[in-house]
C-alpha positions in Angstrom: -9.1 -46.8 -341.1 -7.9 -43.4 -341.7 -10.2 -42.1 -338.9 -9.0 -44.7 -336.3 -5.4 -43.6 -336.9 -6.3 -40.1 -336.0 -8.4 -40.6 -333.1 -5.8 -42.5 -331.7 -2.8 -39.6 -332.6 -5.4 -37.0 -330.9 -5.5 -39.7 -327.6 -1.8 -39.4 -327.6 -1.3 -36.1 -327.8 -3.9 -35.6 -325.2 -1.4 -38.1 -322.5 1.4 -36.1 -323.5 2.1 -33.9 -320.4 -0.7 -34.8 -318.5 -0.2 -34.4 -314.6 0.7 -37.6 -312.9 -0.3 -36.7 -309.4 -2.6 -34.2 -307.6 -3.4 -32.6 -304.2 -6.4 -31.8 -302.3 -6.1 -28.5 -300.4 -7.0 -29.0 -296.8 -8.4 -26.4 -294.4 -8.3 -27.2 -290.5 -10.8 -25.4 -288.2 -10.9 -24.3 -284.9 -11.9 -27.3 -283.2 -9.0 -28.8 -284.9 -10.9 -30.6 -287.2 -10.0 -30.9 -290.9 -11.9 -29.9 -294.3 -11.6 -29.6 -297.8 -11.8 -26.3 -299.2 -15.1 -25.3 -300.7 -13.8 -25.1 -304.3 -12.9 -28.4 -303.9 -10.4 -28.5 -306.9 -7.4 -30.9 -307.1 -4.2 -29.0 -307.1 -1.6 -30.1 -309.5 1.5 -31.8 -308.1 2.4 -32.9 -304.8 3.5 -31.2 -301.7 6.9 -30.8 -300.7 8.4 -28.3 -297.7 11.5 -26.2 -298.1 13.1 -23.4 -296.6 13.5 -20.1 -298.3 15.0 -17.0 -297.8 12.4 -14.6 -296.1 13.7 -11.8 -293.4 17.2 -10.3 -293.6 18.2 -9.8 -289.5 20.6 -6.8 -288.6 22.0 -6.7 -285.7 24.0 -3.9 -284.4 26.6 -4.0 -281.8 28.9 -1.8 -279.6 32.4 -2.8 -278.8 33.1 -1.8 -275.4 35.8 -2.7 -272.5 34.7 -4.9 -269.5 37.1 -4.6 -266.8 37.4 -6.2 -263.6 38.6 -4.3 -260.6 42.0 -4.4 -259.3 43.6 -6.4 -256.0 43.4 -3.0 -253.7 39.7 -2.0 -254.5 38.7 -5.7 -253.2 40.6 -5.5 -250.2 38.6 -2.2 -249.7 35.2 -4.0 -249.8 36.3 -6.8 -248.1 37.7 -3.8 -245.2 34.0 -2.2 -245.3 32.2 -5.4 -244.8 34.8 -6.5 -242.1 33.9 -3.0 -240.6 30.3 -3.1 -240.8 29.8 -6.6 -239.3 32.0 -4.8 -236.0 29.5 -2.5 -235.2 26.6 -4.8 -234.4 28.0 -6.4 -231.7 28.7 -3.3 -230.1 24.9 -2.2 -230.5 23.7 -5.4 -229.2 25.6 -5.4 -226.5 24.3 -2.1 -225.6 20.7 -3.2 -226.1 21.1 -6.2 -223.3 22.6 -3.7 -221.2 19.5 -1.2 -221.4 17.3 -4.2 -221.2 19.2 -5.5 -218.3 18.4 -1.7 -216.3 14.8 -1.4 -217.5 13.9 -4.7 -215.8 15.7 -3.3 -212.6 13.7 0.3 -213.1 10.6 -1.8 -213.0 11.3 -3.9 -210.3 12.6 -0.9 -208.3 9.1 0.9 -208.9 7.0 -2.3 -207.9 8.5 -2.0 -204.8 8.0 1.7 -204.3 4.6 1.4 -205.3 4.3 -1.3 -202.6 5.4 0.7 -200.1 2.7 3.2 -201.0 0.2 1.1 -201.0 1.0 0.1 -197.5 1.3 3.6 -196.2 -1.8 4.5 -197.7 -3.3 1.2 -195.9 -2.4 2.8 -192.5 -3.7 6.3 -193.1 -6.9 4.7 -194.1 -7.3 2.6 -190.7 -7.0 5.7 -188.8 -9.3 7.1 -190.8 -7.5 10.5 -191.7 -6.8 11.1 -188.2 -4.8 14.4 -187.9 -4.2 14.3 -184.9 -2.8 10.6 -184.6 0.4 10.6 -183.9 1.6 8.5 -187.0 -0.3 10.7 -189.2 2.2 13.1 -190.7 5.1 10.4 -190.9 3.0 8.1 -193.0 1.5 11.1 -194.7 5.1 12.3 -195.3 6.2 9.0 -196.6 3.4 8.6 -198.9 4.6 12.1 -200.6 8.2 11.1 -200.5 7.5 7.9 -202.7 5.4 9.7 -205.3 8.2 11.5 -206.2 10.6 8.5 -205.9 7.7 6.7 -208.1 8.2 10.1 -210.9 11.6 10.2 -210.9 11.7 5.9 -211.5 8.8 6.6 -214.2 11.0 9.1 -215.7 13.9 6.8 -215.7 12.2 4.1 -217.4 10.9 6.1 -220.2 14.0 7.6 -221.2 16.0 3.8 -220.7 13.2 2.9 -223.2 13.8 5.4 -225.8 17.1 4.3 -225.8 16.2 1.1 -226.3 14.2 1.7 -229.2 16.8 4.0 -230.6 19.6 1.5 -230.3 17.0 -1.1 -232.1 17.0 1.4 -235.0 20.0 1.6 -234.9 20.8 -2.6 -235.2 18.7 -2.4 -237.9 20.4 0.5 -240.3 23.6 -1.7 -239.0 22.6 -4.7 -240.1 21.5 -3.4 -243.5 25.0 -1.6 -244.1 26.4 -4.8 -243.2 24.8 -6.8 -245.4 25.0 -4.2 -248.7 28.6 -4.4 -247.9 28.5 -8.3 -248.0 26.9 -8.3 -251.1 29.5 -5.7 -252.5 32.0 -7.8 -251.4 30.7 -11.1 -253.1 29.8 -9.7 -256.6 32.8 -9.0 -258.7 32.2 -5.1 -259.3 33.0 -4.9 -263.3 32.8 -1.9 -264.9 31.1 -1.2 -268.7 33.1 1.3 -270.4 32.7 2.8 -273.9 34.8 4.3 -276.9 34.7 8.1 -277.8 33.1 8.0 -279.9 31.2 4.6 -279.2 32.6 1.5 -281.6 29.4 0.0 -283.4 29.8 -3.1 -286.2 26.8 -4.1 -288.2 26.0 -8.2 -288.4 23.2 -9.0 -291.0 22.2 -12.6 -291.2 19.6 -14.2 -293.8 16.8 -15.8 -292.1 15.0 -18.7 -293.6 10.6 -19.9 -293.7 9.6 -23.3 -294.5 7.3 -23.1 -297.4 5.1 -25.2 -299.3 5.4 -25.9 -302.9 3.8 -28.5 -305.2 5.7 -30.5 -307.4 4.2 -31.5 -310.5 5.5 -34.6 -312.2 4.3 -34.6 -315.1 3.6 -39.0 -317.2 5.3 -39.2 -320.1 4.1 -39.8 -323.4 5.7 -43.1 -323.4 7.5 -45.2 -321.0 7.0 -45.7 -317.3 6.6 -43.0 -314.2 7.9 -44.6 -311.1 8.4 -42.8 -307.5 12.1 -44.5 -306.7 11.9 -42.6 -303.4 9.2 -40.3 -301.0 10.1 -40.0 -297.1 8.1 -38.2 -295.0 9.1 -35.4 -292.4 7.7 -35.4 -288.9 4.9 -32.8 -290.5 3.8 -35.0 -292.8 5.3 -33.2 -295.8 7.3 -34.7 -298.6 10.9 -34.5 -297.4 12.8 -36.2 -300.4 10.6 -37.1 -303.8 12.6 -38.8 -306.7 10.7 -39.9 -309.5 12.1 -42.1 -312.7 11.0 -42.2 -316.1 12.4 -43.8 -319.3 14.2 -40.3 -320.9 15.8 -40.0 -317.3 15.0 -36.2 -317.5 12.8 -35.7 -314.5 15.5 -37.5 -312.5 17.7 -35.1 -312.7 15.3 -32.7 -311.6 14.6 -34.5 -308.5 18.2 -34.6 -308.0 18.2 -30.8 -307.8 15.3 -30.9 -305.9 16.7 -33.3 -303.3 19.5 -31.3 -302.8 17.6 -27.9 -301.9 14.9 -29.6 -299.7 18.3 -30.7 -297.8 19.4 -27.5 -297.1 19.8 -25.7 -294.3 20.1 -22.1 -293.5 24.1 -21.9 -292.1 23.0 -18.7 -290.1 19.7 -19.2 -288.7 19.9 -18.1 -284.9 18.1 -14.6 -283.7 20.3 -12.8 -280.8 18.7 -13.7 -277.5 20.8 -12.2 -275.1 22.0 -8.3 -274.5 25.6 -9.4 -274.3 27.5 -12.0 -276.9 30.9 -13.6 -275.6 33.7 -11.5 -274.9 37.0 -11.8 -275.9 39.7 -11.9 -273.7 42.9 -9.2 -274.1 44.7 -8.9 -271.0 43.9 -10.0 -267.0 41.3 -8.0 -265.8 40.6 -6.5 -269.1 38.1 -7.9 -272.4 36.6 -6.4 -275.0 32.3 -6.8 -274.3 30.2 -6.6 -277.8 26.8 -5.6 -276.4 23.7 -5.9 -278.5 22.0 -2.3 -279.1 20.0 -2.7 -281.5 18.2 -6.0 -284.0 15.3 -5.6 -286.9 14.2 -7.9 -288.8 13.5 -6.9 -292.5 10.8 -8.8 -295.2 12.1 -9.3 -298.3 9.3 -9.5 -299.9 8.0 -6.0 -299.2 9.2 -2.8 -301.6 12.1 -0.9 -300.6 13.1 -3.0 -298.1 16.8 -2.0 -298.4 16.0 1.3 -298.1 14.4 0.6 -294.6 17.7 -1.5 -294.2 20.2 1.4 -294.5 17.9 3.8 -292.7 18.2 1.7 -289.7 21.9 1.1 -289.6 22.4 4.7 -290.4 20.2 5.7 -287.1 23.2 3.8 -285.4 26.4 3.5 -287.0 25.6 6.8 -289.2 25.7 9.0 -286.2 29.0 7.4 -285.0 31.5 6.2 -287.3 30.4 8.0 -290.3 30.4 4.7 -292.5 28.1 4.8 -294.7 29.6 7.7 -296.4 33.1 8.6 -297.5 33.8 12.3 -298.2 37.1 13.3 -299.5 37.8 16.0 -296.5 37.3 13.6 -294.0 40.5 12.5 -292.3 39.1 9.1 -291.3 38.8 8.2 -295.5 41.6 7.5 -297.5 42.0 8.9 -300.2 42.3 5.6 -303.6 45.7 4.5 -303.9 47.0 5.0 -300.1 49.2 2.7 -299.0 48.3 0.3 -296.1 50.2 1.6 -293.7 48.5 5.1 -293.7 45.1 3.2 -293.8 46.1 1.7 -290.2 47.3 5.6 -289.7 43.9 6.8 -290.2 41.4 4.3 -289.7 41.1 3.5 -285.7 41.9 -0.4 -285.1 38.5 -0.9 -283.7 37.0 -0.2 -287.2 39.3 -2.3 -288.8 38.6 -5.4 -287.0 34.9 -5.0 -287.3 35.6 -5.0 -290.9 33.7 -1.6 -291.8 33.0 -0.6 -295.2 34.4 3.1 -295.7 32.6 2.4 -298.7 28.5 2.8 -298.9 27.4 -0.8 -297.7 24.1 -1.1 -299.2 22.7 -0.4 -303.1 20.4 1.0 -303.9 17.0 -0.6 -303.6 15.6 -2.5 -307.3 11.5 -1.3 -307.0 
């Protein structure tokens, strides 16, 4: 009797804490087929997908001044391209004209060169005669058209170097007057900068979706029931909750349910060189322009040293923030008033909200 009583308290004590569910560890392939890997050991728990704090994103930027040009300087461009259009007609013009006196050149030397032909025609039917009376007209003739025929030749190749300088010239027209076009159309901002240039650091936490196994573990007595398990999309675990008779797990799960529900408030990476301006007076807004974004792992040593090396590369070299020495007239000494803080410390740096202060510990190896 005595030995059934304690093979039974030894069974008990076995079930006490004994895992309630486990998971098989899957390994796809490259043909996107799916295996188990080859320890083939149950993992303990099941799996559930939550985000967790993995990269720290630093952004710098540059407050500068975007302003549009003023009434007059439009009027100018709109003047230039007014201007530029005018002086193709003129060069057109002039091309139909040359055009129009080349084809009269040629037709004058077709006829000429008829002409010759014909007297030509006649010294060849008497046969070179010298002595034939029409002889030395015709002959005469024939040697007054070849120099008619020259000077018409001559003509025509200087009308057609004309020509091809005025088409030249169309062209280098036409292309003035379309640059000016385009000047006119597109509003002709300009970028400018502070002396010394205005940076602000932005750091953001950037969450990973990672994979954890929760273990429920039975209970010596009483019952393990799974009140709730939705799936995401993926096919992970998105909500678990579990319920047992001493109600502790549940408000585990609870806790659980709550973090697997949270999202990451700041979780967007700058894509764009430029973020929205804001507007202080017609014609005039102050531009923040993205120089320069890292993205930091948390998980590797010394990352905050890495951190403040980069910011320094930037802001250090400008605004001097990341230290405060006594001499400098930018820092205040403790204990000034408010007023000579606004005194000292440029508006620009105030609104950024930069730390006179050093912004970053130091770094926990």
């Amino acid at each position: 009797m005595l030995i059934r009583y304690t093979v039974l308290s030894v069974i008990l004590v076995c079930l006490v804490g004994c895992t309630s569910f486990k998971t098989s560890a899957l390994l796809r392939l490259e043909n996107d087929s799916v295996v188990r890997e080859p320890t083939n050991q149950k993992l303990k728990g099941i799996p559930v997908k939550m985000k967790v704090p993995s990269h720290v994103g630093v952004t710098i930027y540059e407050q500068q001044i975007l302003m549009a040009p003023d009434a007059g300087f439009v009027d100018s461009l709109k003047a230039a391209e007014k201007e530029a259009k005018g002086k193709i007609t003129p060069i057109a013009n002039t091309i139909k004209s040359l055009e129009t006196e080349l084809d009269k050149h040629k037709k004058t030397i077709e006829g000429q060169i008829a002409l010759k032909e014909h007297y030509v025609e006649l010294l060849n039917r008497i046969n070179n005669d010298v002595g034939h009376a029409s002889f030395s007209k015709w002959d005469g003739e024939v040697i007054k058209l070849d120099q008619v025929i020259a000077e018409t030749n001559a003509d025509i190749d200087a009308v057609t170097k004309n020509i091809d300088q005025a088409n030249k010239n169309l062209i280098d027209a036409q292309e003035v007057a379309t640059e000016a076009t385009k000047a006119a159309s597109t509003p002709q901002y300009s970028l400018v900068s502070f002396t010394p240039a205005q940076l602000t650091v932005d750091t953001e936490l950037i969450y990973t979706d990672k994979v954890f196994l929760v273990d429920f573990k039975r209970p010596a007595g009483g019952i393990l029931n799974l009140t709730e398990a939705k799936m995401d999309d993926e096919q992970y675990f998105a909500n678990v909750a579990a319920e047992v008779t001493e109600r502790t797990i549940q408000d585990i799960n609870t806790g659980l349910k709550t973090l697997t529900a949270k999202e990451s408030e700041n979780n967007a990476v700058p894509t764009s060189a430029n973020t929205p301006e804001a507007k202080v007076a017609d014609g005039i807004n102050f531009q923040k322009s993205v120089i320069a974004y890292k993205r930091f792992d948390i998980s590797e040593p010394g990352w905050e040293h890495q951190m403040d090396e980069f910011v320094k590369r930037y802001v250090g070299q400008s605004l001097q923030i990341e230290v405060c020495p006594s001499q400098q007239p930018l820092c205040p000494q403790p204990g000034t008033p408010k007023a000579q803080v606004d005194d000292l410390v440029p508006p620009p740096a105030l609104s950024s909200g930069a730390d006179l202060a050093p912004p970053f510990s130091p770094a926990v190896e």
